[in-house]
N, C-alpha and C positions, 0 to 999 in steps of 0.2 A: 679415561677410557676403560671399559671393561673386555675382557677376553671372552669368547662364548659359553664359557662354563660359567662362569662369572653372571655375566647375565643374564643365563637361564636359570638360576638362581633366583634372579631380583625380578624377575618376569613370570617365572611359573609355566614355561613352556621348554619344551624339550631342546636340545641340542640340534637331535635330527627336525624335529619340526621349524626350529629356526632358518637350519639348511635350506627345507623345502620354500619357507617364504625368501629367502634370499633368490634362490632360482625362479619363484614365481617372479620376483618383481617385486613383494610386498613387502618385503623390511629389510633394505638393500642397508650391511654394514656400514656405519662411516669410516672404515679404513679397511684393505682386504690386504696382505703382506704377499708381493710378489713374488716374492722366493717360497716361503711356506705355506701360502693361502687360508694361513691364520686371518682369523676374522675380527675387528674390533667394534664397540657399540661404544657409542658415547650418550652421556645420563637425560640429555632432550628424547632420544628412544625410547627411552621406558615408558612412558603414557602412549605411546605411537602400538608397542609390544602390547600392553595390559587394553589398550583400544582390541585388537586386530584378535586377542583373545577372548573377549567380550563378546565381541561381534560374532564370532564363529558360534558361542555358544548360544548364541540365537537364530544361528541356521543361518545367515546371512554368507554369500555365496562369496568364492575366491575375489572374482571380477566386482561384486558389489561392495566387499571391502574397498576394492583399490578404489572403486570410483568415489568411493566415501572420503577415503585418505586424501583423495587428490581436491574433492572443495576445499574453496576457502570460505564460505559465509558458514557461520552454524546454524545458520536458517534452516538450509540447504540440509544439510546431518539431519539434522531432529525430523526433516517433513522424510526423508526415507526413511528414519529410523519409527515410524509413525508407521509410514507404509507396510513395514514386517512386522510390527506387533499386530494389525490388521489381518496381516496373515497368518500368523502364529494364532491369533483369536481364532480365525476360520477351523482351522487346524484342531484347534479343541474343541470346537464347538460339533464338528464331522467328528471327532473321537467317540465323543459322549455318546450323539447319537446312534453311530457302529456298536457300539457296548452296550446300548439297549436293546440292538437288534439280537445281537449276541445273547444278553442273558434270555431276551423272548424266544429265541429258536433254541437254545438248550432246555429251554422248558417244556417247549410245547414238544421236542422231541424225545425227551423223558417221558412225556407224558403220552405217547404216540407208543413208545416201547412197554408203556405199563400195558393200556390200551389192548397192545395186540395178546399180551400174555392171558389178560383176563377175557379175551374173547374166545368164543366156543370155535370148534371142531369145522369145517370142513366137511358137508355131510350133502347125501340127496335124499329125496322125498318126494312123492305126489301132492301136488295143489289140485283141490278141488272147485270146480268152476263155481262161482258167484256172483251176486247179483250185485251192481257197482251205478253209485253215482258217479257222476264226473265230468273234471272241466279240465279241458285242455288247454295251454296256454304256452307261451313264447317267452322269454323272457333269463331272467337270475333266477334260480335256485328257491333262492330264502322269497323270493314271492310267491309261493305257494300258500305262505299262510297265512294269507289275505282266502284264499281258493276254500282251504281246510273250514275255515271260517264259516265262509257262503254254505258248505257243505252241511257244517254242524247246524248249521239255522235254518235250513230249510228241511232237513231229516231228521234230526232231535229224535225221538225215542226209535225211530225205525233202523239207526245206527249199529250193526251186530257186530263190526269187529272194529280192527285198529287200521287208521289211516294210514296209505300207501300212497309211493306217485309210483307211474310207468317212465320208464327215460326210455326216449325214441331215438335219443342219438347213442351210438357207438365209441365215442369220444367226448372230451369235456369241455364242455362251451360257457364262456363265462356271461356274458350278457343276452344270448339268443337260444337256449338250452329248450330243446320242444320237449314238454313231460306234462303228464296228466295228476292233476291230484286225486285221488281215489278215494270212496268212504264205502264201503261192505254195507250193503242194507238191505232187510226183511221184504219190501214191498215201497212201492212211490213210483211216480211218474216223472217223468221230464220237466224241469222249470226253464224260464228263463237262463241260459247259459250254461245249463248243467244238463249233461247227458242220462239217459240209466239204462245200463245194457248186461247181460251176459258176460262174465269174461270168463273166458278158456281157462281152462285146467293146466296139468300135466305133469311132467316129471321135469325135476328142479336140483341144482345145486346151491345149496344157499348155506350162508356159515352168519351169525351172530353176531354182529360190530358190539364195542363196548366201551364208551367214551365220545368226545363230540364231535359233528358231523363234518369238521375241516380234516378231521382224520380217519375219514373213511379210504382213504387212498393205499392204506398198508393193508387193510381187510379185501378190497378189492385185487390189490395183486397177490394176496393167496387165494383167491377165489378163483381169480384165472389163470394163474398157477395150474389148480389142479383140475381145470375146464381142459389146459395143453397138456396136461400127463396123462390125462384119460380116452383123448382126443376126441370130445366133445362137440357138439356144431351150437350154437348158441341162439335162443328165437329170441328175437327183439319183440316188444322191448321189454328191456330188465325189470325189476322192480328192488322198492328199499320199502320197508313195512315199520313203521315209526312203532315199537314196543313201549317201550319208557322214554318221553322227552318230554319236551317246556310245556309246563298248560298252561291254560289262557292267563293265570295272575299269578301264578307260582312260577317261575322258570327251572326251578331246582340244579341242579347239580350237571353240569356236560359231562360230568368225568363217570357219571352212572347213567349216562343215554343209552338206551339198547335199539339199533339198527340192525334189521336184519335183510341180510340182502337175499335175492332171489333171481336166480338167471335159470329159463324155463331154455331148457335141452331135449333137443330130436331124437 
């Protein structure tokens, strides 16, 4: 028989920890001194001890111990102890992935902070009205440049400035987003699907994005920023004016896209 110092020693668990499984239920001494409440272990314990220590280090829970303890087939053991390594896999396999997401949003939010530093000023200005193809459309975002496309091919040299859309909505819409693709042009008629009209002028706050277009969301809250410190009234719809971005077989660089926003003010 060993005393509890004793074999906490030959076991590798604490004193106090033996206490607690004693009072759980889970490693009931074989002899307890009724006068002292010294506590005895005899040596068929130890595997029972170095079990119940095992098992905790595999996250296996108070109660799932004891139900472990109590089969008697080691069938029975192994198809549980089968069960939590299944879980424990899961367990890793959700870590890894969280860690990807992790080093992905520290990235891209480093790169959102470079982003805003090398973007320009906060500024107003007069738009002067121009002559615009265009095709309105419904949809995601990035399907405009299928739209840009149509544009370039049917106005090819009468092309005078850089591609714009209009966003009609006020808020951000992920799959039903109404916004027009726009191309600035000399002279041309109306085609198939493509408008060509006049657009209004006027006076504008518009500041200079600098970096890719899923981080246009930190340019846009200083842009409305200082739309509510000036107390501004805002004509819809917006615009973003594509300066420097992907061309047709180069994609180049997002981290040197230049977006410039434009919100025409009363």
């Amino acid at each position: 028989m060993f005393n509890i110092g004793e074999f906490s020693k030959i076991v590798g668990l604490t004193v106090k920890t033996l206490r607690f499984y004693h009072e759980q239920e889970l490693l009931v001494p074989s002899f307890v001194d009724p006068q002292t409440g010294y506590r005895q272990y005899d040596a068929r314990q130890i595997e029972t001890a170095r079990t119940i220590a095992h098992l905790r280090r595999l996250e296996f829970s108070l109660s799932d111990i004891k139900e472990i303890l109590e089969l008697q087939g080691e069938g029975d053991i192994l198809e549980i102890i089968v069960r939590q390594k299944a879980v424990v896999e899961g367990k890793i396999k959700h870590l890894r992935q969280a860690r990807r997401f992790l080093d992905q949003f520290i990235s891209e939010e480093r790169q959102a902070i470079m982003a805003a530093q090398a973007s320009g000023e906060v500024g107003e200005k007069t738009l002067d009205p121009m002559l615009v193809a265009a095709i309105r459309m419904k949809g995601r975002y990035s399907d405009c440049g299928a739209a840009f496309g149509k544009l370039g091919r049917n106005f090819g040299r009468n092309i005078s400035g850089k591609p714009f859309l209009l966003h009609y909505d006020s808020e951000y819409k992920e799959n039903d987003a109404d916004f027009e693709a726009c191309m600035p042009i000399r002279q041309g008629k109306a085609v198939d699907g493509i408008s060509v009209r006049q657009l209004a002028g006027g006076r504008c706050v518009a500041l200079v994005h600098k970096g890719p277009y899923d981080q246009l969301g930190r340019s846009y809250a200083r842009i409305l920023t200082y739309v509510k410190q000036k107390g501004h009234r805002i004509v819809m719809p917006t615009r973003e004016v594509y300066l420097r971005g992907p061309g047709m077989i180069f994609k180049g660089n997002p981290k040197n896209y230049l977006t410039e926003i434009q919100m025409l003010i009363e």
